[in-house]
N, C-alpha and C positions, 0 to 999 in steps of 0.2 A: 442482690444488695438491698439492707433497706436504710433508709434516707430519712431522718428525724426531724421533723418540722412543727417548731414551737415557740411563744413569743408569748409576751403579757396580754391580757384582754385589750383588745381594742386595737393591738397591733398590725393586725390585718394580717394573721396569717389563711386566714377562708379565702383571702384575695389572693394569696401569693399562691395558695394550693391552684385556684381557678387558673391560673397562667398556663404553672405545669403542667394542668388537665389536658392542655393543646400537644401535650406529645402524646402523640397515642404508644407509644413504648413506656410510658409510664403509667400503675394503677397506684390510686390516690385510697388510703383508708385513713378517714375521719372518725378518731378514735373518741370524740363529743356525741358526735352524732350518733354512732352507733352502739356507745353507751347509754343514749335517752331508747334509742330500738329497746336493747336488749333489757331495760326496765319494765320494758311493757309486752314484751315477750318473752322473756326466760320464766319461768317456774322456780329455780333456784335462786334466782334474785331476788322474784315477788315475795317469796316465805319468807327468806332471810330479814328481806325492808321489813315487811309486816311485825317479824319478831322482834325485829330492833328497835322500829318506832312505833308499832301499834298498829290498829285496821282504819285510821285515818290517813295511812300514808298512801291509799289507792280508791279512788273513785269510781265507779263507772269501769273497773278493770284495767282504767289507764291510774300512771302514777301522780299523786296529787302534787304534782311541783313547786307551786305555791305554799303549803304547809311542808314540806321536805327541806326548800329553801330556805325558810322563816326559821328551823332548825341548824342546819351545818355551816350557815355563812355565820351564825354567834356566836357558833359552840365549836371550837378547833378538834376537838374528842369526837363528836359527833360527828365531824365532817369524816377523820376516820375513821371511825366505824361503815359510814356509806360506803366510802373509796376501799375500802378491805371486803368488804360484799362483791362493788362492781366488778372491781379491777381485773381482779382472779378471771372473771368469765369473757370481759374482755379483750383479757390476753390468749386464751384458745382460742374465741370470735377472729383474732387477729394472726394464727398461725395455719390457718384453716385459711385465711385471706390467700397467705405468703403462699401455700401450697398451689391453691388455684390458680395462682398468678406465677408461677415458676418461670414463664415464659418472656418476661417481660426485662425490660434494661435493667430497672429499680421500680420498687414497692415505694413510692412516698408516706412516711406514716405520722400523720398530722395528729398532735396531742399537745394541749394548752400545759399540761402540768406534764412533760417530758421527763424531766428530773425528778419530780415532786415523787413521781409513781415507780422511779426507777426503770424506767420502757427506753430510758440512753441505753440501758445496758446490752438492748440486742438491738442499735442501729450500728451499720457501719461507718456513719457519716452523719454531723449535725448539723442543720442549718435553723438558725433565730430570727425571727424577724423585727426588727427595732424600728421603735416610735416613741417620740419622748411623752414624758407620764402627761400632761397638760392633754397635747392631743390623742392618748388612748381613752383617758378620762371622757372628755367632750366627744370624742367617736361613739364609746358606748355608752352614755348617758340618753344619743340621738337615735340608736340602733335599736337597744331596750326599752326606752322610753321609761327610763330610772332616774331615781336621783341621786347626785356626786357622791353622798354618803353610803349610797348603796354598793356602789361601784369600788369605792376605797375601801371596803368592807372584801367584796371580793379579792382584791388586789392583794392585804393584806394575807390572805391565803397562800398565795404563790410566789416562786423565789422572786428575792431581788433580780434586777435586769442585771447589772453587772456579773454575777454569779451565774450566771445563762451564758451570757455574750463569751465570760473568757473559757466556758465547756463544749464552744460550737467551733465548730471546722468552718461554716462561715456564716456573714451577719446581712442577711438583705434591709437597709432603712428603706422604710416605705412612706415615703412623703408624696411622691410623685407618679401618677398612671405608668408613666414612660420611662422614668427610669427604674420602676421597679421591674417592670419588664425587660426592661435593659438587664437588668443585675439576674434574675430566671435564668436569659438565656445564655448567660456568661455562665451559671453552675452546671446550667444540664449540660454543654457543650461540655466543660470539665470532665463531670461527671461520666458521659458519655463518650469521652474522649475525642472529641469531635473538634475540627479547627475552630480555637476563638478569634472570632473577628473584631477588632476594636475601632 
């Protein structure tokens, strides 16, 4: 089974993955993460960027992030063009996951633009995690070390939170250490099928 875990910047869903990590019957793929890897290691990627934006988009053999970003958070075309490059190779990166992990309860597959990239379409199950825009704003502005404008620039890239919330099976808010852990272990129990204790 795999388990779709996505939310606005600043949501906290790195935090809600971090919870689940504590089941060991669960493997966690952080489809951010291992699309900045798979930038600076695929071949097919590197050409592609290169083609697309030129030989400043790779320094030193890693990717120039700063000039890359300065591009696709202004230019909504540009951003597609990236996301049509990555995506594609992240999505074998990630069936190649599910295979190696055959073993396990649920696959948790953590991706900030779930919907955006179409990757709802092979979870069994969605879970959002919600924070009102004020406090995602001031999380990543303190995370990044960005400013408001940068961040609302982001934002503007990815769906409304309403548009998320009513396409998820369920909604963890994350305000609170302890109750967001509360609310984990009431889905993996679900999920799991396992007695919920209240």
């Amino acid at each position: 089974m795999v388990v779709g875990l996505t939310g606005g910047i600043g949501s906290g869903k790195t935090t809600v993955a971090t919870i689940f990590a504590n089941f060991n019957t669960v493997a966690i793929y952080n489809a951010d993460l291992e699309a900045k890897k798979l930038m600076n290691t695929s071949p097919i990627i590197k050409s592609k960027i290169i083609e697309e934006f030129g030989d400043e988009s790779y320094l030193d053999n890693q990717l120039n992030r700063p000039f890359i970003a300065n591009l696709v958070f202004k230019d909504k075309s540009k951003l597609a063009a990236l996301n049509g490059i990555v995506h594609p190779e992240v999505k074998n990166h990630f069936n190649e996951f599910v295979k190696l992990h055959a073993d396990k309860e649920y696959i948790l597959y953590e991706n900030a633009i779930l919907f955006e990239s179409k990757s709802n379409l092979k979870c069994d199950i969605i879970i959002s995690v919600y924070a009102p825009l004020n406090i995602r704003i001031e999380r990543t502005m303190l995370r990044d070390n960005t400013s408001k404008i940068a961040v609302e620039n982001r934002i503007k890239n990815q769906w409304l939170e309403d548009k998320k919330l009513l396409q998820s099976n369920y909604v963890i808010t994350n305000l609170s250490k302890e109750n967001t852990h509360f609310q984990v272990l009431k889905i993996h129990n679900i999920l799991t099928k396992k007695e919920v204790s209240i």
